[in-house]
ChimeraX commands (.cxc) that place a marker at each C-alpha (Angstrom):
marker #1 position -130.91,-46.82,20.14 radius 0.5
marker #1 position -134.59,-47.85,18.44 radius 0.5
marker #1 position -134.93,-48.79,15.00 radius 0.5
marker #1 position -136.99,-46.06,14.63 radius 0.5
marker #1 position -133.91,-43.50,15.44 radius 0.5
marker #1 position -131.39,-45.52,13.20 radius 0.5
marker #1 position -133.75,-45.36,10.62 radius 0.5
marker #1 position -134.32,-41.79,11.12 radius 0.5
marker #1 position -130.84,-40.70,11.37 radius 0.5
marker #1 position -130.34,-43.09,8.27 radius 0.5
marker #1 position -132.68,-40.64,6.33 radius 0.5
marker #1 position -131.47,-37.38,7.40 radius 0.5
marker #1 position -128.04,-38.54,6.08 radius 0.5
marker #1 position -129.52,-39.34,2.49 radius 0.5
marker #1 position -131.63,-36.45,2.67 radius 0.5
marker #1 position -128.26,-34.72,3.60 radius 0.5
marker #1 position -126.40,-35.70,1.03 radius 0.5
marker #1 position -128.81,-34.59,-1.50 radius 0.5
marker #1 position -129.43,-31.65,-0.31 radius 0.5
marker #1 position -125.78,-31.40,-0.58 radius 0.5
marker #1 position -125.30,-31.75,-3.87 radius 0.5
marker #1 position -128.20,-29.56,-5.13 radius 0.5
marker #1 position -126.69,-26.67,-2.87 radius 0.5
marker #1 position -123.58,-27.69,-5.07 radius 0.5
marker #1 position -125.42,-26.67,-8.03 radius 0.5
marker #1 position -126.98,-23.59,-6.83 radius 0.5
marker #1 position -123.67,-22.52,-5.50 radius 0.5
marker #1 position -121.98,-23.29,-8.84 radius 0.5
marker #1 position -124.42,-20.76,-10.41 radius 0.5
marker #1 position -124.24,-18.11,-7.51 radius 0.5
marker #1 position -120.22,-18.46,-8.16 radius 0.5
marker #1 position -120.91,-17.44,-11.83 radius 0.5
marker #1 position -123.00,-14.28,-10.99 radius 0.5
marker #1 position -120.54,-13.14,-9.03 radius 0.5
marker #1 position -117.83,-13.59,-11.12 radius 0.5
marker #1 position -120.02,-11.20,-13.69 radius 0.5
marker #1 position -120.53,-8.87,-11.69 radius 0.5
marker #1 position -116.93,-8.75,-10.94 radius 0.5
marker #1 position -116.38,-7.89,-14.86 radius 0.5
marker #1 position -118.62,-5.51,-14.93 radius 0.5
marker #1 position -117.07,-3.51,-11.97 radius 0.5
marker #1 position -114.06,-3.86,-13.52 radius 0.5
marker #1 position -114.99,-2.73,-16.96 radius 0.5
marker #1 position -116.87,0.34,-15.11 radius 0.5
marker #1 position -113.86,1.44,-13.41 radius 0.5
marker #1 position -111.37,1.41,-16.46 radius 0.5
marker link #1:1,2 radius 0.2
marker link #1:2,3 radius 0.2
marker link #1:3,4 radius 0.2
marker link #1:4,5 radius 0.2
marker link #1:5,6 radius 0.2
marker link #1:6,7 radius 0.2
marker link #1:7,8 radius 0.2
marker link #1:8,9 radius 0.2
marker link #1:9,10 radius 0.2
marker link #1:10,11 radius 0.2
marker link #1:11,12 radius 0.2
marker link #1:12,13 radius 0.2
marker link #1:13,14 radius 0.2
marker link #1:14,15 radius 0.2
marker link #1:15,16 radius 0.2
marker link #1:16,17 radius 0.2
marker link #1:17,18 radius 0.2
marker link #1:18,19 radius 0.2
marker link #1:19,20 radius 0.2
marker link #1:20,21 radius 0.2
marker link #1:21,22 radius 0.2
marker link #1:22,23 radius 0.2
marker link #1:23,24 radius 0.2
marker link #1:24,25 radius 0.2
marker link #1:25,26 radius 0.2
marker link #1:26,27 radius 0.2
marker link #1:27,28 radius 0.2
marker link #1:28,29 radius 0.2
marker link #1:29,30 radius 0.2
marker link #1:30,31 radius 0.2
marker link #1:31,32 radius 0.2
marker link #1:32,33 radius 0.2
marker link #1:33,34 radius 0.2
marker link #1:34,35 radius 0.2
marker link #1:35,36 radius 0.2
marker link #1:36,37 radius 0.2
marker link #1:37,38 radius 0.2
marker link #1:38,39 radius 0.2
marker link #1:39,40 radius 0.2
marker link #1:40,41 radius 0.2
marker link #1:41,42 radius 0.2
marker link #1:42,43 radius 0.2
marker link #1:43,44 radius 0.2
marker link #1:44,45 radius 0.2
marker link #1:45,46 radius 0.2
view
């Protein structure tokens, strides 16, 4: 394999990562709407 690829593959696996953990954040905030929404179903159908 080149340098070029290890370095490459190197990269995509940090940019990975951090990608990672920003979905982590997003999803963290996506979990809370739902959850919400959730309540406010409930409350509606009581």
């Amino acid at each position: 394999m080149s340098t070029f690829m290890k370095r490459f593959f190197a990269l995509a696996i940090i940019a990975g990562f951090g990608m990672g953990l920003a979905a982590c954040e997003t999803a963290d905030g996506f979990g809370k709407d739902v959850e919400k929404l959730g309540d406010n179903i409930q409350e509606g159908a009581n």
